[in-house]
C-alpha positions in Angstrom: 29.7 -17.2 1.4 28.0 -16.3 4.5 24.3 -15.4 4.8 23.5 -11.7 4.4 22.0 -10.3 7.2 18.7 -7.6 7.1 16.6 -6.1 9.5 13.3 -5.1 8.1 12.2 -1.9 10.3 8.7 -1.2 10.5 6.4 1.0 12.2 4.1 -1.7 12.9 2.5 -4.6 11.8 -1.2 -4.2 11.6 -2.9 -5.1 8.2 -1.9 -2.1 6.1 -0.9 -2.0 2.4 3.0 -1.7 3.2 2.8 -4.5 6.1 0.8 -6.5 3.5 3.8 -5.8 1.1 6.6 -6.6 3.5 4.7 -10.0 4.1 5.0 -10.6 0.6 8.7 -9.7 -0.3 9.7 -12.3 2.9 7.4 -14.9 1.4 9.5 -14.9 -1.9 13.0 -13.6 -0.3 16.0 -16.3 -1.4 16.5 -17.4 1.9 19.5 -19.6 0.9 21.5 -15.9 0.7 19.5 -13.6 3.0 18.6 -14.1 7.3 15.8 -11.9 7.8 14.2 -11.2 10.8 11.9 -7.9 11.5 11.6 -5.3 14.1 8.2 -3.0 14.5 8.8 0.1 16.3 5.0 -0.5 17.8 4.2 -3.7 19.6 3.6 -6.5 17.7 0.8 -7.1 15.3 -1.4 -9.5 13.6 1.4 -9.9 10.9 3.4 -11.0 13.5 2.2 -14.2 13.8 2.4 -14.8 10.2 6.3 -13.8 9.8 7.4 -16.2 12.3 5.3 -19.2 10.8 7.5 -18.5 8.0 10.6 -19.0 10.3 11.2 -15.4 11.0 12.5 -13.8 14.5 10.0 -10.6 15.4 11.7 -7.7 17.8 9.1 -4.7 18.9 11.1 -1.9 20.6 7.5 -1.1 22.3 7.5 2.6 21.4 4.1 4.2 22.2 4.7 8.1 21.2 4.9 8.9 17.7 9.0 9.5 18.4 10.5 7.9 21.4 14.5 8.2 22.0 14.6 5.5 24.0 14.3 3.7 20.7 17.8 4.6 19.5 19.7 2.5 22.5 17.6 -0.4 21.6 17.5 -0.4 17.9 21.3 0.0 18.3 21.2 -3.5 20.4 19.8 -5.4 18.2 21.6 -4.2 15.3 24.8 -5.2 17.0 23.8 -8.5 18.4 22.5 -9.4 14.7 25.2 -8.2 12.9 23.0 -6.8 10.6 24.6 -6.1 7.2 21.7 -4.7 5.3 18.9 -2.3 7.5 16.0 -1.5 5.2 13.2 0.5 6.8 9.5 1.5 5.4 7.9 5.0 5.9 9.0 8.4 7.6 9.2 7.9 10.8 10.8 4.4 10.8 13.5 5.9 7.7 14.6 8.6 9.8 15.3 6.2 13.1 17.0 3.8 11.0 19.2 6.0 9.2 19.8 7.7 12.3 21.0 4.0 14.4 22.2 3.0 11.3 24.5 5.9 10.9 25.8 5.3 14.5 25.9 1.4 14.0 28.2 1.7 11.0 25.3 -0.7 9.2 27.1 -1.3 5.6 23.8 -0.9 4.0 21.1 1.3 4.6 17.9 1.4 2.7 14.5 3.4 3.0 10.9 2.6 1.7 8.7 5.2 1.1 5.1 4.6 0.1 3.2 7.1 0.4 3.0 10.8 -0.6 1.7 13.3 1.9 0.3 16.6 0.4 0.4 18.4 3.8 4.0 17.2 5.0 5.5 19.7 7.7 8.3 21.7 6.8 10.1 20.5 10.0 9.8 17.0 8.5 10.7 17.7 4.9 14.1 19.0 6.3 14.6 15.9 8.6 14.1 13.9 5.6 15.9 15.6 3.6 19.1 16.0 6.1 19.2 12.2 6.7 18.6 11.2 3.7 22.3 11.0 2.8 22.7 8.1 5.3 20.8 5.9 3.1 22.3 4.1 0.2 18.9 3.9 -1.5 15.8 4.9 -1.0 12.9 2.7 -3.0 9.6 4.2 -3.6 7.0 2.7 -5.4 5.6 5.0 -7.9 7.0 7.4 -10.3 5.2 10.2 -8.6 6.7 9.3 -5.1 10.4 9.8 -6.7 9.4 13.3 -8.3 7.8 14.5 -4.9 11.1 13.3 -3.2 12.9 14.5 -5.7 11.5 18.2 -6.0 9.9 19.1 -2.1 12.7 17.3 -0.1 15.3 17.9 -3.0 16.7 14.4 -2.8 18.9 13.4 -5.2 17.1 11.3 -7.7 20.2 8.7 -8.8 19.7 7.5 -4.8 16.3 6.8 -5.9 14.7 3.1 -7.2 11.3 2.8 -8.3 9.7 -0.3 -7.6 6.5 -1.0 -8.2 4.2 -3.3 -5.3 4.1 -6.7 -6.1 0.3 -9.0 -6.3 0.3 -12.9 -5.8 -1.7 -13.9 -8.4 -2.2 -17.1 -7.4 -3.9 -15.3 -4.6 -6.4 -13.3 -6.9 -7.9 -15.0 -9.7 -10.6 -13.7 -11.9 -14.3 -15.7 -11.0 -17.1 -14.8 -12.7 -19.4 -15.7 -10.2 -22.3 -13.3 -11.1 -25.2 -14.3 -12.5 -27.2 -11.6 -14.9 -30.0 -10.6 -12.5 -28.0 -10.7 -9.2 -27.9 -7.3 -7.3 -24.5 -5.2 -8.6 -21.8 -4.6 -5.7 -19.5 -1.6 -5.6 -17.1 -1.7 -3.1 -14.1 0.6 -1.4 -11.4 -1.1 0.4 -8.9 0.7 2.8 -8.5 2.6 5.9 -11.3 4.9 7.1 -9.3 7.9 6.8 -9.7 11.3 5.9 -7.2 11.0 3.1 -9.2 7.9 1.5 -12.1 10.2 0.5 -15.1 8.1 2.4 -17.2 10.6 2.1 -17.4 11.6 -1.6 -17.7 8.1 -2.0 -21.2 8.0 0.4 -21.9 11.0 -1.8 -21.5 9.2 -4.8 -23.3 6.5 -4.0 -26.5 8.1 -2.6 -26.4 9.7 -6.1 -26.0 6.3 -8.2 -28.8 4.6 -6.4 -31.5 7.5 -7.9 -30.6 6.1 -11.2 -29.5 2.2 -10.3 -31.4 1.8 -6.7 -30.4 -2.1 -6.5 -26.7 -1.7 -6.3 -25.0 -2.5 -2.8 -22.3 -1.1 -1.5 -19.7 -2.2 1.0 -17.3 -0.1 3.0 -14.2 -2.3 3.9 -11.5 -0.9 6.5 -11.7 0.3 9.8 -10.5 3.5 11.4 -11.4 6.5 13.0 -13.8 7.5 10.9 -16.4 4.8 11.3 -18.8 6.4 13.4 -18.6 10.0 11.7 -19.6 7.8 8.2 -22.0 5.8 9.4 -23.9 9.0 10.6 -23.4 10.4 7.2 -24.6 7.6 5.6 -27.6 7.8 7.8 -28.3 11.6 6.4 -28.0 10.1 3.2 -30.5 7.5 3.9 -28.3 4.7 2.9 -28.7 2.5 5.8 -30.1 -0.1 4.0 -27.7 0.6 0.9 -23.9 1.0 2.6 -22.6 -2.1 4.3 -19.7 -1.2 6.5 -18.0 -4.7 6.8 -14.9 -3.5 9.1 -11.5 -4.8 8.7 -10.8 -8.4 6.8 -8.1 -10.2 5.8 -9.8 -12.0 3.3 -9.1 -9.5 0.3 -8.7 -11.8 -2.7 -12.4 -12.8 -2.5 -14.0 -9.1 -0.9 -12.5 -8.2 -4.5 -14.2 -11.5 -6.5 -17.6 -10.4 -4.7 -17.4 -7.1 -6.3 -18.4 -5.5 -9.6 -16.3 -2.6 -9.4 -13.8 -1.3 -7.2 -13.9 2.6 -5.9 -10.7 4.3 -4.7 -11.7 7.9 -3.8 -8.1 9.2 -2.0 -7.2 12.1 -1.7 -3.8 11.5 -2.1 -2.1 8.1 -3.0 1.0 6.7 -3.6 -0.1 3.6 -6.2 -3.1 2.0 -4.7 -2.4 -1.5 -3.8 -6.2 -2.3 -3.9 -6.7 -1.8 -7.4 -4.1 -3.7 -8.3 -6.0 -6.6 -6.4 -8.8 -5.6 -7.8 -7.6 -5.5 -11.5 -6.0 -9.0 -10.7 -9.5 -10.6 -10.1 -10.4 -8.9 -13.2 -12.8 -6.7 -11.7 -12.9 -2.7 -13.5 -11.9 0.2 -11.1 -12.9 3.9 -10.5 -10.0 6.1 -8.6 -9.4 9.2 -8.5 -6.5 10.6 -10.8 -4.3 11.3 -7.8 -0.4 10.2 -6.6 0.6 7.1 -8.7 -2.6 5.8 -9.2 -2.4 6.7 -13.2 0.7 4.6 -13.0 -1.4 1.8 -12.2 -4.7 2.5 -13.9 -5.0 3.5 -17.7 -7.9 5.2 -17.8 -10.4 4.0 -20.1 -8.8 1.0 -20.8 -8.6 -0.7 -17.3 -10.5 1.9 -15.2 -11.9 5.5 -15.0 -10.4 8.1 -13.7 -11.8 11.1 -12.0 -10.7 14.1 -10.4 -10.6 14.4 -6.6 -13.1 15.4 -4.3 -16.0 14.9 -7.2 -18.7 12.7 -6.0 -20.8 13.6 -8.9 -17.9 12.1 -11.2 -17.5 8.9 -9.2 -21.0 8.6 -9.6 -21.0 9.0 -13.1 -18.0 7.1 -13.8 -19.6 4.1 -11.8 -22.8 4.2 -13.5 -21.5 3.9 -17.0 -19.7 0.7 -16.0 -23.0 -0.3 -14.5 -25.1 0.4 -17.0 -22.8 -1.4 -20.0 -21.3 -4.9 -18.6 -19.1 -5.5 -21.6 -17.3 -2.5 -21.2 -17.1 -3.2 -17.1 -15.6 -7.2 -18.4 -13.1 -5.6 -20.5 -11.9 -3.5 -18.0 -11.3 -6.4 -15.8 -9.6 -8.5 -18.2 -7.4 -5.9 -19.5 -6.6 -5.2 -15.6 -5.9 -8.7 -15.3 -3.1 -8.5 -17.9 -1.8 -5.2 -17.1 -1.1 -6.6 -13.1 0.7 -10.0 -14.7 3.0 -7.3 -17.1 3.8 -5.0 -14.4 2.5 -5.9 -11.0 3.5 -9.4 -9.6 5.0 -10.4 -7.1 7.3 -12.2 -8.6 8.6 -9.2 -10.4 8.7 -6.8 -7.0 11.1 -9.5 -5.4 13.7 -9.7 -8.0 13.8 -6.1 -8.8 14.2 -5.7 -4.7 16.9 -8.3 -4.7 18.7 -6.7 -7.7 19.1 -3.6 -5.4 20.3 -5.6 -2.3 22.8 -7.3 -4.7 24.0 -4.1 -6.4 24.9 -2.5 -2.7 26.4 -5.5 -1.6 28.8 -5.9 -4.3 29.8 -2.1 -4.0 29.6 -1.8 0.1 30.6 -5.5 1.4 33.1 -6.7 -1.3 
């Protein structure tokens, strides 16, 4: 039997927690049945370099407006040269040019990734989603949460729909317990210096946990747009000499092991891929109950929860795991179990396979 064919269609391929998750799914793919190859809708990224290490053929259809048309004629190129049998696709605006090509294409497979939940969607994109979502086979989403939004706002029809949780190598993060007892406490927050990451109740929360535990650091880690307008707030916070902002990094699995806890302060989330890193290096978390993150996190058992928008919670939240290191170890190790059960990347692979396989068997045969 022939070699199935799939394009991977991306927006771009910057570090990001979706990129980051594509990486991993081609890592693991069975490359004695599937020839992938990617295409980023932006010009190429860091990422890039990585995919085609692995033996991997990049495309970039060089689009530099959120929507370009000119994207259609050459998406519907390379699908044709390619022969592309299966076109998955990850995020809005890359689902709805890929179900659009693909629908003109005749593609035998179509499927859609969607990550992310955005509270303050348009209407006009709801309806585009909603319209074209019935040129794709399947659409895979990575939370519980995701498929109910999908399935209520853009009234989508939930049998199309296959959760599949993100996927962590372990091998990547293991659990060091590299802290000695006197050594200065870190708490850390990891991701994109957005609006919707909630930056700012986290400066909040952690000018108010120094008045009770003034030797804890803290380290921003991310970059985006936000940078200067947080490092002026941190400044009117007088934590200049408390808040590291360390900019973006690739090397996750040990910005995780230098921590004591993790922080997620979003204000919306689909799961959180950070604290499953976190949880894998068996560090305890503090998020904010938003999205899918309580798919991820059991409160009080492998994290604390908090509502959004609450610095005073964060803070509290982060200064009883602090204050009481056995409770903060437990945390961790339970996290560490939690991500082998449910969260591997092992498991995220076969469970994306199984959904290739299923389509192919009813579309191609």
């Amino acid at each position: 039997m022939k070699k199935i064919n799939i394009l991977y269609l991306i927006i771009g391929l910057e570090i990001g927690g979706t990129e980051i998750q594509l990486l991993e799914l081609l890592k693991k793919l069975d490359r004695k049945k599937y020839n992938p190859m990617v295409c980023c809708m932006k010009k190429r990224g860091v990422l890039a370099d990585d995919m085609e290490k692995m033996g991997i053929k990049i495309e970039s259809l060089n689009i530099r407006n959120r929507f370009n048309f000119l994207a259609l004629p050459r998406l519907v190129k390379i699908l044709r040269r390619e022969g592309i049998d299966i076109l998955h696709t990850f995020l809005f605006r890359a689902n709805i040019l890929g179900r659009l090509t693909g629908r003109m294409v005749r593609v035998p497979i179509v499927i859609s990734s969607e990550e992310c939940i955005k509270l303050k969607k348009k209407k006009i994109s709801i309806l585009i989603d909603r319209l074209t979502s019935r040129w794709a086979d399947r659409i895979v989403v990575i939370s519980e949460a995701i498929k109910n939004t999908l399935t209520k706002r853009e009234k989508i029809n939930p049998e199309k729909i296959e959760v599949i949780y993100n996927g962590i190598d372990l091998s990547s993060f293991r659990v060091e317990n590299k802290r000695e007892k006197d050594s200065i406490p870190k708490v850390g927050i990891v991701g994109r210096l957005h609006p919707d990451k909630g930056h700012r109740y986290f400066l909040k929360a952690a000018a108010q946990t120094i008045k009770k535990e003034p030797k804890v650091e803290f380290l921003i880690v991310g970059h985006g747009p936000l940078r200067g307008e947080l490092e002026d707030l941190s400044n009117e916070l007088a934590l200049s000499d408390k808040v590291v902002f360390v900019g973006g990094r690739r090397d996750i699995p040990q910005i995780m092991s230098s921590l004591d806890i993790l922080v997620l302060s979003s204000l919306e989330e689909g799961l959180g891929n950070v604290l499953l890193e976190a949880m894998a290096c068996g560090r305890p978390v503090v998020a904010t109950k938003v999205g899918g993150v309580p798919e991820a996190v059991l409160d009080g058992e492998t994290g604390i929860l908090v509502s959004p928008k609450n610095p005073d919670a964060l803070a509290q939240a982060t200064l009883k795991l602090l204050m009481n290191r056995a409770l903060a170890k437990g945390m961790g190790q339970a996290g560490r179990r939690r991500v082998e059960k449910y969260f591997s990347i092992d498991r995220m692979v076969k469970e994306t396979e199984k959904v290739y396989n299923n389509l192919i068997q009813e579309k191609l045969f």
